[in-house]
Residue frames as qw, qx, qy, qz and C-alpha x, y, z in Angstrom:
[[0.670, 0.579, -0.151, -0.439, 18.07, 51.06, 48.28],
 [0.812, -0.101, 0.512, 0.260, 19.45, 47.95, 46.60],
 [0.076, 0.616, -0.406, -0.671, 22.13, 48.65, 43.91],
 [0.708, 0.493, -0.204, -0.464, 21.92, 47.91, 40.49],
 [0.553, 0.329, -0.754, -0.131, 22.94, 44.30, 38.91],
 [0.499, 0.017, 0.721, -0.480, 20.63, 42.64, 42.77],
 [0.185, -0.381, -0.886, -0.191, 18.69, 39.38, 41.10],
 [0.409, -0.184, -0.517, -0.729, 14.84, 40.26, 41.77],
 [0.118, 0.098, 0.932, -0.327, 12.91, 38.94, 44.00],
 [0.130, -0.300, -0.887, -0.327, 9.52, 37.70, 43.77],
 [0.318, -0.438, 0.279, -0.793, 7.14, 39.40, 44.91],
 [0.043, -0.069, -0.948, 0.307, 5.41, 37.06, 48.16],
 [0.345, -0.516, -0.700, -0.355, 1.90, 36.03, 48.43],
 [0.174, -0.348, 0.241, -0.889, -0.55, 38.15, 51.32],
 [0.124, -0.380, -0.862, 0.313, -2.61, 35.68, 53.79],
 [0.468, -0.509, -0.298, -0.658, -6.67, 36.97, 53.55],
 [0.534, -0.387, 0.498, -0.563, -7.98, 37.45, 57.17],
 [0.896, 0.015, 0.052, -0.442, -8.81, 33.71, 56.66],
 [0.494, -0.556, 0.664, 0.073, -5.32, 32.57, 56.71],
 [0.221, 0.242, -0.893, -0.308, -3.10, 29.98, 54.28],
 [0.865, -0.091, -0.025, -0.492, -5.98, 27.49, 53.35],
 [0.919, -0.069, -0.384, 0.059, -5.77, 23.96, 54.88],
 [0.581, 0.316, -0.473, 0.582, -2.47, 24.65, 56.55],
 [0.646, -0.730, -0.129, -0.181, -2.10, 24.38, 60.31],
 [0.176, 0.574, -0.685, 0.413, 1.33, 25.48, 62.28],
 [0.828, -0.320, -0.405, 0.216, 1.88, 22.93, 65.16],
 [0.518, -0.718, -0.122, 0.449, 4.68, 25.14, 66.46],
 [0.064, -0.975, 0.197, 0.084, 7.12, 27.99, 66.33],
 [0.895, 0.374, -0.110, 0.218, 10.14, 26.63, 64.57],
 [0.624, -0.192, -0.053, 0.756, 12.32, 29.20, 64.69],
 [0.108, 0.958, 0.187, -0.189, 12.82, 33.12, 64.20],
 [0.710, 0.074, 0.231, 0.662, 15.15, 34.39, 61.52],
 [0.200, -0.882, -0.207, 0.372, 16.62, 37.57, 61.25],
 [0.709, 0.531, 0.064, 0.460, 18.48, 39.46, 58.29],
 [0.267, -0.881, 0.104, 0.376, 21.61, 41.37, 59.55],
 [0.308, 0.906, -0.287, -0.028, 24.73, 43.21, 58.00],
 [0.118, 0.761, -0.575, 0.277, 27.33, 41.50, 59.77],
 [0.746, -0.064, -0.636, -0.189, 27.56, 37.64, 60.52],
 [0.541, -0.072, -0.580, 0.605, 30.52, 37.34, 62.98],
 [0.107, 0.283, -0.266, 0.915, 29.19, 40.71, 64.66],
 [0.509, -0.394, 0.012, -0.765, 25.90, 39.96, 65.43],
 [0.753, -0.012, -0.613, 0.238, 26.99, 36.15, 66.66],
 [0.343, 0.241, -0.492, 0.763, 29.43, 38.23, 69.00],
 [0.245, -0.263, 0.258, -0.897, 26.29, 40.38, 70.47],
 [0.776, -0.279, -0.318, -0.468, 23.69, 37.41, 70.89],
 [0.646, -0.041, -0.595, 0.475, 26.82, 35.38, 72.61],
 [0.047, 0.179, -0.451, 0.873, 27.13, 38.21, 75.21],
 [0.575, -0.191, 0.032, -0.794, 23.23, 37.68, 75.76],
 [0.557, -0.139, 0.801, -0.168, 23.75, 33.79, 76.83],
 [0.862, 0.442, -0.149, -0.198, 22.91, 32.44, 72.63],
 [0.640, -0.349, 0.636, 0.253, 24.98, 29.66, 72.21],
 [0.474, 0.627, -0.398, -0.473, 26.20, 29.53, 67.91],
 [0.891, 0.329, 0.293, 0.114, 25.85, 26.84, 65.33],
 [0.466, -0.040, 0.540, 0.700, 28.86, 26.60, 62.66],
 [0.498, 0.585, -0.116, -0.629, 27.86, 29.38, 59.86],
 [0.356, 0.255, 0.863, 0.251, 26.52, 27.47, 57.08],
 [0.057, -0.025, -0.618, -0.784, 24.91, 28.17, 53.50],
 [0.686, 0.211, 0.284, -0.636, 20.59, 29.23, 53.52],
 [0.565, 0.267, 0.778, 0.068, 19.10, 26.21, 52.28],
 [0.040, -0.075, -0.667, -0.740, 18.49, 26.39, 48.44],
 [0.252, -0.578, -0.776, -0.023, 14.40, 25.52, 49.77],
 [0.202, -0.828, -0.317, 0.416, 14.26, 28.39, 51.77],
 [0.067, -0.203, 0.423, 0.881, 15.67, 30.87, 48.87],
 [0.052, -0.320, -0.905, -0.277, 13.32, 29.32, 46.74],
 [0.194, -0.624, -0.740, 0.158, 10.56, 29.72, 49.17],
 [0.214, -0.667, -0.139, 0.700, 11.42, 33.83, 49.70],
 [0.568, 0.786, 0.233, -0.078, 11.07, 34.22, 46.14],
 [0.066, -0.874, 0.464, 0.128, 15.32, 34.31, 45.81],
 [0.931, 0.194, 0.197, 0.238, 16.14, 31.23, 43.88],
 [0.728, 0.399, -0.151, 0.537, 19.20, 33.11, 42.49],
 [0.332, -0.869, 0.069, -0.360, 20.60, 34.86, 45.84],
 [0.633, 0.068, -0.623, 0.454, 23.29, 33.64, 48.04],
 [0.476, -0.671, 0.033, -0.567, 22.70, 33.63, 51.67],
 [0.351, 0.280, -0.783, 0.430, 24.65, 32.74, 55.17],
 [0.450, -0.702, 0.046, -0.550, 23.29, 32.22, 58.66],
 [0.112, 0.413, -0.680, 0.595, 24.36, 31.39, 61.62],
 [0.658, -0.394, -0.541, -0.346, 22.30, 29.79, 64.08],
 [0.124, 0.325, -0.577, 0.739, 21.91, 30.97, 68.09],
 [0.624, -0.501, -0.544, -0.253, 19.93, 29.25, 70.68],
 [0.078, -0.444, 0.375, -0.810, 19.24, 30.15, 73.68],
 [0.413, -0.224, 0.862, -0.189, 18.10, 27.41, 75.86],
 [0.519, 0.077, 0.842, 0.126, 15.86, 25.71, 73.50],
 [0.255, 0.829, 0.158, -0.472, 15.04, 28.49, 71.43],
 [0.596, 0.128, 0.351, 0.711, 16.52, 28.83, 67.70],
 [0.168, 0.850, 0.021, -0.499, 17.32, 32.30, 66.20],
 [0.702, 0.313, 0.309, 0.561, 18.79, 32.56, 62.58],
 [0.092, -0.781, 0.080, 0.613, 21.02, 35.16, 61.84],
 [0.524, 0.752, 0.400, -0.014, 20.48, 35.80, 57.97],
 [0.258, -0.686, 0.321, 0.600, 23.39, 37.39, 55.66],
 [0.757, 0.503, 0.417, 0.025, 22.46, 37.76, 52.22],
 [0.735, 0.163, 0.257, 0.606, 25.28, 38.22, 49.61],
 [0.021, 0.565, 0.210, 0.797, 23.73, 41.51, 47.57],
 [0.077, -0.331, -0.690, 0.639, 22.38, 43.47, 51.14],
 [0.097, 0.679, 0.515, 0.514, 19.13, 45.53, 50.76],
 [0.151, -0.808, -0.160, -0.547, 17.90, 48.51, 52.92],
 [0.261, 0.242, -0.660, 0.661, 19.24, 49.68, 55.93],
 [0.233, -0.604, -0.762, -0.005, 16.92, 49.21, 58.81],
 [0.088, -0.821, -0.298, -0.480, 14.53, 52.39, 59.26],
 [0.368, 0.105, -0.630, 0.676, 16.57, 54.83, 61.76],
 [0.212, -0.316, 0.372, -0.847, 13.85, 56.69, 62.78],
 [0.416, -0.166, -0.893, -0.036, 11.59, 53.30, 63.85],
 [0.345, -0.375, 0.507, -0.696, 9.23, 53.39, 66.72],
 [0.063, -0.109, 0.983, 0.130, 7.33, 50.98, 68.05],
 [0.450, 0.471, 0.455, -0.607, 4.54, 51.52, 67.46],
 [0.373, 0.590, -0.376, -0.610, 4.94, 51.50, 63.46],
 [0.914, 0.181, 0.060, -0.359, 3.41, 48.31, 61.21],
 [0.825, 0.449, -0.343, 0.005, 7.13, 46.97, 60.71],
 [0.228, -0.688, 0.555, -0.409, 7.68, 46.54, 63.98],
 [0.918, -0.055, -0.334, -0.208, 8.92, 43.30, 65.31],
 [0.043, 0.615, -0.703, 0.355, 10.62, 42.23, 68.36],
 [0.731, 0.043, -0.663, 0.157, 11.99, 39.27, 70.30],
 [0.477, -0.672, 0.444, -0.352, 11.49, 39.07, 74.10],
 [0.623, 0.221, -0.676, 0.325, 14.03, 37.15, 76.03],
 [0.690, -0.633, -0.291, -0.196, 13.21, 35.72, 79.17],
 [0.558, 0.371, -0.625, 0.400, 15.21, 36.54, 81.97],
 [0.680, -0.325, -0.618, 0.223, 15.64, 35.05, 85.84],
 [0.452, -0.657, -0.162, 0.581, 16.80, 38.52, 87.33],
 [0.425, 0.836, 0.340, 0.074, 16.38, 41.55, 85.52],
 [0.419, -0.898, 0.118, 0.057, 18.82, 43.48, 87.33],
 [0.683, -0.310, 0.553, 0.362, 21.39, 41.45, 86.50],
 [0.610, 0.379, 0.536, 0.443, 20.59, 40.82, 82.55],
 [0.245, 0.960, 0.116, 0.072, 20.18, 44.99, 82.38],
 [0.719, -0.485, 0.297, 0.399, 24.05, 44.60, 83.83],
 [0.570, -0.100, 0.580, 0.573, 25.07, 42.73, 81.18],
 [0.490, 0.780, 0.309, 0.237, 23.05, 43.95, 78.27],
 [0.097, -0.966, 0.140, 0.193, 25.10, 47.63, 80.08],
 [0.565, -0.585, 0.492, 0.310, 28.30, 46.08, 79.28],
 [0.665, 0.240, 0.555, 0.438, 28.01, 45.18, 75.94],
 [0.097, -0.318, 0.339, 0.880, 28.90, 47.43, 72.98],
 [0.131, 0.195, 0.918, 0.319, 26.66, 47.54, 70.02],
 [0.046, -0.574, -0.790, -0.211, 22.70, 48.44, 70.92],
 [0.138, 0.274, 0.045, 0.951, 20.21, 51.02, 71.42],
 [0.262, 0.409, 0.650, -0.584, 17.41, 52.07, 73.85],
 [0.133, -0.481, -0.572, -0.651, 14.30, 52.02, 72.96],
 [0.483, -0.745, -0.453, 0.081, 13.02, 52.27, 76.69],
 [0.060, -0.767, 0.106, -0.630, 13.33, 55.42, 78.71],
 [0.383, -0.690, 0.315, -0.527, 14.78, 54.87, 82.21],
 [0.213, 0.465, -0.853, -0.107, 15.80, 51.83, 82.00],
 [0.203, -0.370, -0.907, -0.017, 13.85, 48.10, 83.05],
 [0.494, -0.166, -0.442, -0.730, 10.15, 49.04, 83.46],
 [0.084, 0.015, 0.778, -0.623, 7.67, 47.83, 86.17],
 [0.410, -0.366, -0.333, -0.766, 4.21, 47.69, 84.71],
 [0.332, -0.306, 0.443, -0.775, 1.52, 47.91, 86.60],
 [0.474, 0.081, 0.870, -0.107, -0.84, 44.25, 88.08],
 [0.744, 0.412, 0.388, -0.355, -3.22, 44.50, 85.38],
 [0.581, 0.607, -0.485, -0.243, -0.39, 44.38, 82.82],
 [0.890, -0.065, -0.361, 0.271, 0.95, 40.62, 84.79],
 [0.702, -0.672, 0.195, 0.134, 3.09, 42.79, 87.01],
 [0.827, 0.251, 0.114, 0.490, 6.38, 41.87, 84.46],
 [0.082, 0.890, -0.165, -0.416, 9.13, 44.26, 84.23],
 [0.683, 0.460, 0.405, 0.398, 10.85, 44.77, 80.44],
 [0.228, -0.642, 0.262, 0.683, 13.48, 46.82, 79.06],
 [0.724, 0.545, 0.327, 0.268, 13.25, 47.00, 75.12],
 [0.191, -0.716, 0.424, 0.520, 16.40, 48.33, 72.98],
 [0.787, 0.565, -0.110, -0.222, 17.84, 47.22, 69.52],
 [0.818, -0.281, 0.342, 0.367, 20.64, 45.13, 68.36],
 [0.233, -0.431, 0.232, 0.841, 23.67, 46.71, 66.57],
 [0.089, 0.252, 0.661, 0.701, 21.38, 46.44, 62.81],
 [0.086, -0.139, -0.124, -0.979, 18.64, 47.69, 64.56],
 [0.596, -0.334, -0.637, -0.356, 16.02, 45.45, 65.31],
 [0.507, -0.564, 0.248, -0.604, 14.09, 45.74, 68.32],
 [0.524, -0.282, -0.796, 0.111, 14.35, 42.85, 71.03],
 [0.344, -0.707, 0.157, -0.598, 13.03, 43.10, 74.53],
 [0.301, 0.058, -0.884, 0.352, 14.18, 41.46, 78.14],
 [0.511, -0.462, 0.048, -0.724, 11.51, 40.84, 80.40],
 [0.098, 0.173, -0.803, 0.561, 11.01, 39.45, 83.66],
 [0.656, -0.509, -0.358, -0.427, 7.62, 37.41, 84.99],
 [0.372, -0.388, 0.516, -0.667, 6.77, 37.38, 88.58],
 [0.197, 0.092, 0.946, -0.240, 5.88, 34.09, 90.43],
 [0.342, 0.475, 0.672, -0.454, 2.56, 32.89, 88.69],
 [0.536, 0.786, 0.109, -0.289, 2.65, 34.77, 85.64],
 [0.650, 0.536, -0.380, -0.383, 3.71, 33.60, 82.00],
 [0.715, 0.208, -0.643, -0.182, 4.93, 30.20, 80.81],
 [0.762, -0.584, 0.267, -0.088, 5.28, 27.75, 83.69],
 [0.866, 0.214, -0.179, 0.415, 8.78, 26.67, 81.91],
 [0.190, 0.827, -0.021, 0.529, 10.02, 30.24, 82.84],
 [0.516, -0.649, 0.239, -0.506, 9.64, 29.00, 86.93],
 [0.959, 0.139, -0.243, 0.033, 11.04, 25.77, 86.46],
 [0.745, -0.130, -0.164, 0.634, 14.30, 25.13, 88.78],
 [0.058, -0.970, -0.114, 0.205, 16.51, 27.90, 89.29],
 [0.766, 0.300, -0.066, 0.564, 19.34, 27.98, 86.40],
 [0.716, -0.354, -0.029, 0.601, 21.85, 29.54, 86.77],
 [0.259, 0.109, 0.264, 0.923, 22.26, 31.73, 83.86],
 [0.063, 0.365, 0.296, -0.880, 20.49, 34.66, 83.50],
 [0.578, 0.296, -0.203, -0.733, 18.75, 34.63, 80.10],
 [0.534, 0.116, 0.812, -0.206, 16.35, 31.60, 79.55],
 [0.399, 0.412, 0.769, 0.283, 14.65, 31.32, 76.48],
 [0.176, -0.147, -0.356, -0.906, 12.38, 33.33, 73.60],
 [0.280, 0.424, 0.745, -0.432, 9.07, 33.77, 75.03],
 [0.529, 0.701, 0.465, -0.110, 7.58, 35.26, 71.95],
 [0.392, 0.012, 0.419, 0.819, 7.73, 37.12, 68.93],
 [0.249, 0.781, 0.377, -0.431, 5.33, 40.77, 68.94],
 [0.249, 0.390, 0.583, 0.668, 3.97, 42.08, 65.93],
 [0.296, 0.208, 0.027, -0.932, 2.97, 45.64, 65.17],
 [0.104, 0.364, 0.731, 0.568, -0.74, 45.68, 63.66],
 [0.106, -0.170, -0.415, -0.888, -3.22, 47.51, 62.38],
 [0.617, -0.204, -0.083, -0.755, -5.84, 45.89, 63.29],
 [0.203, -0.239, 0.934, -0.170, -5.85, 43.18, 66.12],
 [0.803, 0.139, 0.430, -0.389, -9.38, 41.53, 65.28],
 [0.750, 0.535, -0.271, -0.279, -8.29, 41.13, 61.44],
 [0.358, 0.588, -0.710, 0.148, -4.87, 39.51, 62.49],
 [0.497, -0.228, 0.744, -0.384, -6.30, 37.61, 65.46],
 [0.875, 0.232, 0.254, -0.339, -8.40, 35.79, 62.82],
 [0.824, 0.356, -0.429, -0.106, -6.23, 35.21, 59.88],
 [0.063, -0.377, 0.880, -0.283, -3.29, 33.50, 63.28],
 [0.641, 0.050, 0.626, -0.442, -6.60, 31.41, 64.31],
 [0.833, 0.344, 0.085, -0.424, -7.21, 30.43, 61.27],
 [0.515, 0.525, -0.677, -0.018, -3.57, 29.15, 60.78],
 [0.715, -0.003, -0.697, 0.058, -4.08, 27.33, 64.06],
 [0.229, 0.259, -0.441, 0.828, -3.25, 29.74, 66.76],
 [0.315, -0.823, -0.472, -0.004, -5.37, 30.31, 70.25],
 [0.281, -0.793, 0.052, -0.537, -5.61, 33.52, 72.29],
 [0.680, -0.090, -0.612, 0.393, -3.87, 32.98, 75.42],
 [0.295, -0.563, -0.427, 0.644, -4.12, 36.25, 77.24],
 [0.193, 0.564, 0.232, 0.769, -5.14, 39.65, 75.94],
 [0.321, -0.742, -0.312, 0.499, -4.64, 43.03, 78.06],
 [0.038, 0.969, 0.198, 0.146, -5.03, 47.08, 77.77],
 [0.670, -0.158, -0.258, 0.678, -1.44, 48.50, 78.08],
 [0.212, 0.827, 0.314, 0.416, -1.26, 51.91, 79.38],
 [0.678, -0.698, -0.049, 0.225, 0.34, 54.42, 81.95],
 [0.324, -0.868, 0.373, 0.039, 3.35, 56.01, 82.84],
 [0.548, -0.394, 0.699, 0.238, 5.60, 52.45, 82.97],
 [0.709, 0.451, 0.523, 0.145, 4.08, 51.51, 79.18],
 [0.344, 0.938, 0.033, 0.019, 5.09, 55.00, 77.65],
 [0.388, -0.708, 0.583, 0.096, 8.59, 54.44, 79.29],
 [0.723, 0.028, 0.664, 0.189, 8.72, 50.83, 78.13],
 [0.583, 0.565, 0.448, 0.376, 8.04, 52.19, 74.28],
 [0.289, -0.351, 0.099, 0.885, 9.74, 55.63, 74.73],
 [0.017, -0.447, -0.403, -0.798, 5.94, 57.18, 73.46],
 [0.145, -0.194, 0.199, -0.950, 3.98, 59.56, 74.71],
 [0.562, 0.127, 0.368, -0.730, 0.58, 58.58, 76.20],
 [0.166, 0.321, -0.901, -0.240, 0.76, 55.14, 74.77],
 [0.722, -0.019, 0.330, -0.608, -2.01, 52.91, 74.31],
 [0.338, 0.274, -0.836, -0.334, -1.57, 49.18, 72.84],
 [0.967, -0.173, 0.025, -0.183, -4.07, 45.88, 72.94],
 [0.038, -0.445, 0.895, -0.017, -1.62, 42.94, 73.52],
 [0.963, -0.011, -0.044, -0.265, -2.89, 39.79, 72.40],
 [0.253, -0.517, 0.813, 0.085, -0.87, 36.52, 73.00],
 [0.973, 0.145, -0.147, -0.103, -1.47, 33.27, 70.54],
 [0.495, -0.234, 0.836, -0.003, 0.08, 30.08, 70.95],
 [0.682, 0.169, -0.593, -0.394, 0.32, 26.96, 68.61],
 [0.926, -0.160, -0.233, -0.252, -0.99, 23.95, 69.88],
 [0.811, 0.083, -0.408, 0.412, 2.54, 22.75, 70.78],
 [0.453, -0.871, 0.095, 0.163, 4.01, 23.86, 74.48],
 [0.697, -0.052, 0.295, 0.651, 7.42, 23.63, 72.62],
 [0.501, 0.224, 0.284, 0.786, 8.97, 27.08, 71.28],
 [0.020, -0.129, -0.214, 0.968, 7.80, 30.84, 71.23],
 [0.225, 0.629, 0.595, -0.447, 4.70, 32.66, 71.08],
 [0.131, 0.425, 0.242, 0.862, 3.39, 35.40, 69.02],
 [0.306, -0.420, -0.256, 0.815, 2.47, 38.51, 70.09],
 [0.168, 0.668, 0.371, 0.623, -0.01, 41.10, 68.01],
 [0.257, -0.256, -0.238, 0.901, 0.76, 44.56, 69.37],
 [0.181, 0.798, 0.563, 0.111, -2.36, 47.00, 68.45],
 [0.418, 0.034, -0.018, 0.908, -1.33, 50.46, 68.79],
 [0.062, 0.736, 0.603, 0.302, -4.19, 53.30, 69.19],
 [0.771, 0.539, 0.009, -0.338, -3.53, 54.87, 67.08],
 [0.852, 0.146, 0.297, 0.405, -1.35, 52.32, 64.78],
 [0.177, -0.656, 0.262, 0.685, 1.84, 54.00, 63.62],
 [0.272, 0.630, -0.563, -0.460, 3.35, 54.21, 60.14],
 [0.844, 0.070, 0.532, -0.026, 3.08, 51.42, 57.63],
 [0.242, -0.678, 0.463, 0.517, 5.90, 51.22, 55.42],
 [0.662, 0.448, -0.428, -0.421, 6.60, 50.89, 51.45],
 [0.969, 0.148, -0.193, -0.039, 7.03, 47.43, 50.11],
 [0.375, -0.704, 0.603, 0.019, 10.20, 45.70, 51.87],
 [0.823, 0.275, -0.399, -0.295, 12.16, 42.85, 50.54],
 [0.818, -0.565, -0.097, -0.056, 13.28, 39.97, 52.55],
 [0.751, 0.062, -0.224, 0.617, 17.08, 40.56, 52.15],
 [0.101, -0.702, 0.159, -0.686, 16.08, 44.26, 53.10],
 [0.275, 0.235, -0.741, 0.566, 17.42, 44.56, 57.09],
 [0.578, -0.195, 0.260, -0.748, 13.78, 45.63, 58.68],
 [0.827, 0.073, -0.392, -0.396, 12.88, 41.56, 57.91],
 [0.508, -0.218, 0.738, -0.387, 12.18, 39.56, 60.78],
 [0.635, 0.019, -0.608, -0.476, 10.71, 36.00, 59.48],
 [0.524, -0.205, 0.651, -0.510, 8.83, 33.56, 61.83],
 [0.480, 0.251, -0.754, -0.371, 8.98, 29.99, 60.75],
 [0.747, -0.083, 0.522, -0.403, 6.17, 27.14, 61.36],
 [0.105, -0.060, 0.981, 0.151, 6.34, 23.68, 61.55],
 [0.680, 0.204, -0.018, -0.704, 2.56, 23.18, 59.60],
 [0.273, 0.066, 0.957, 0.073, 0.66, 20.58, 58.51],
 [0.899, 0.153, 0.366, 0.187, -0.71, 18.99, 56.23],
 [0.304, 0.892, -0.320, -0.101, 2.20, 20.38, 53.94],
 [0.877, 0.223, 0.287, 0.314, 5.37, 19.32, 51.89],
 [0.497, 0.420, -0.073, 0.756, 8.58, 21.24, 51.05],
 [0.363, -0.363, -0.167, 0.842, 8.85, 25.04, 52.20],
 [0.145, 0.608, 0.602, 0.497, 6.66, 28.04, 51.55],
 [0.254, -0.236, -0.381, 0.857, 6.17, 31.72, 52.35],
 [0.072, -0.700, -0.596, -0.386, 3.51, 34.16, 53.03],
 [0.090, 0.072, -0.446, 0.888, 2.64, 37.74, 54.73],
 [0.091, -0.405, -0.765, 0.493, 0.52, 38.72, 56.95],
 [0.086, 0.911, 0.384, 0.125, -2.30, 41.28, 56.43],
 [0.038, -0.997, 0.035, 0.055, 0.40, 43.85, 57.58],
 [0.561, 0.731, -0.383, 0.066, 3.05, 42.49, 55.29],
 [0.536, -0.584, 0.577, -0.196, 4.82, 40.52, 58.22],
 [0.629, 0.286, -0.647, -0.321, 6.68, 37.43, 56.45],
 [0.621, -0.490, 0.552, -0.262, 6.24, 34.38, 57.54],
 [0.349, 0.448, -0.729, -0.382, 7.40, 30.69, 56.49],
 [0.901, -0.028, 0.115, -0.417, 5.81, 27.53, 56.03],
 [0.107, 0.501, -0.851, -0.114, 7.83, 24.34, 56.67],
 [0.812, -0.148, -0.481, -0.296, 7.01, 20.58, 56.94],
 [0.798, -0.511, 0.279, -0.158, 6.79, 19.30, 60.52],
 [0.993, -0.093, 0.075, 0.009, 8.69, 16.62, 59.28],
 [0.671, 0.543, -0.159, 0.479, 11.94, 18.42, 58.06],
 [0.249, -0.959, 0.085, -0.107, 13.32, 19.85, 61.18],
 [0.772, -0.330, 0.367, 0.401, 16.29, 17.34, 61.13],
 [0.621, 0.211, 0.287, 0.698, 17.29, 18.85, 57.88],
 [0.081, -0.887, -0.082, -0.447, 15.83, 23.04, 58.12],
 [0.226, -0.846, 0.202, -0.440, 17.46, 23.33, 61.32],
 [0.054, 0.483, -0.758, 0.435, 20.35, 22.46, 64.07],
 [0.603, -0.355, -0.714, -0.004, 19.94, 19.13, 65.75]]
């Protein structure tokens, strides 16, 4: 609950299956994330191979744009090779993030982090302090029709879901196979959304610009593990923007779709945001998704001043 003498927020506009009109995302800026604890969640992305911008003041544009023109707000910036995360620390905090969460529920939203040797990155993730399973038995094998990938999914110390996962010669991005770094975690490969309903959300992403890249039936033994439910069914769609530069998305179906939760605000901890570079567009602007998922609208042209060179 947010205490008394919190500024307001606006409420945000709701994208119709038909998506923001005119506007067209080129790519996946960045993914921003609202936690409790600057220096603490820095500490737990560092231990996962993010490298950290100087903390620094939320742009006045991007308040503004969240309906929080009179808010104060920190973040941090953590990339991971060319990936940006924002870590998000607003002055007044709002809700704590839902303990009893699954994933299956409409305010789900996790980060998968590619990594070169699973084995290894479940190591380190073991060594750190901080997070929580969500998987059951630890990394995950699915089976060939799911790509063959194995994926561990847990939370980070506020709660939010992320997942590591591991592609097999041949399957996902063809950056992912590229040399053979060294380190262990490589990049964001996407960002999955719970929904409701994948046709309604495949349209209003297509209509912001997004294609379909791959779409598959998860199910089984290694899928109920991976999401620590019973007899688990989920569609998995994958969109892309136009641009091979930066993450995916990810609409998770669920059948059936869990819980869909009361109105959230964006300083409230369950708030993931997922920021495109769009066109034809001018300043900074925000909108959710049919299933309340926020997202932000930036100008292509401002990334030298929205975000870490």
């Amino acid at each position: 609950m947010i205490g008394s003498g919190v500024p307001a927020a606006r409420p945000l506009p709701t994208g119709s299956e038909n998506g923001p009109s005119r506007l067209r995302a080129l790519r996946i800026a960045r993914v921003s994330r609202v936690v409790s604890n600057l220096e603490r969640s820095k500490a737990f992305y560092e231990e996962l191979g993010f490298r950290a911008w100087p903390r620094r003041r939320c742009d006045t544009a991007t308040l503004v744009a969240l309906g929080l023109p009179d808010h104060a707000a920190e973040e941090i910036v953590v990339r991971l090779g060319t990936d940006d995360l924002a870590l998000v620390r607003f002055a007044a905090l709002g809700a704590p993030y839902p303990p009893d969460s699954r994933s299956n529920d409409l305010w789900f939203q996790h980060l998968a982090i590619v990594v070169n040797d699973m084995d290894a990155a479940y190591a380190r993730l073991s060594s750190c302090g901080g997070w929580t399973s969500i998987s059951e038995g630890g990394p995950q094998l699915l089976p060939p029709s799911n790509g063959s990938v194995r994926a561990f999914k847990f939370r980070d110390p506020d709660g939010h879901p992320l997942e590591l996962i591991w592609f097999p010669p041949g399957q996902g991005r063809a950056v992912w196979h590229r040399n053979a770094p060294a380190t262990i975690f490589l990049g964001i490969d996407h960002s999955a959304l719970s929904v409701a309903f994948t046709p309604k959300s495949r349209n209003f992403y297509s209509a912001l610009g997004l294609h379909v890249t791959d779409q598959t039936l998860n199910k089984g033994p290694a899928q109920a593990q991976l999401d620590g439910i019973l007899d688990v069914r989920v569609r998995v769609t994958g969109m892309r923007t136009p641009s091979d530069r930066g993450p995916g998305l990810e609409l998770l179906g669920y059948q059936p779709a869990g819980r869909r939760g009361g109105p959230t605000l964006p300083f409230d901890l369950v708030t993931d945001w997922v920021t495109f570079a769009a066109t034809p567009f001018a300043g900074v602007s925000a909108v959710r998704d049919p299933d309340g998922h926020l997202l932000l609208m930036m100008d292509h042209r401002a990334g030298s001043i929205m975000l870490p060179a």
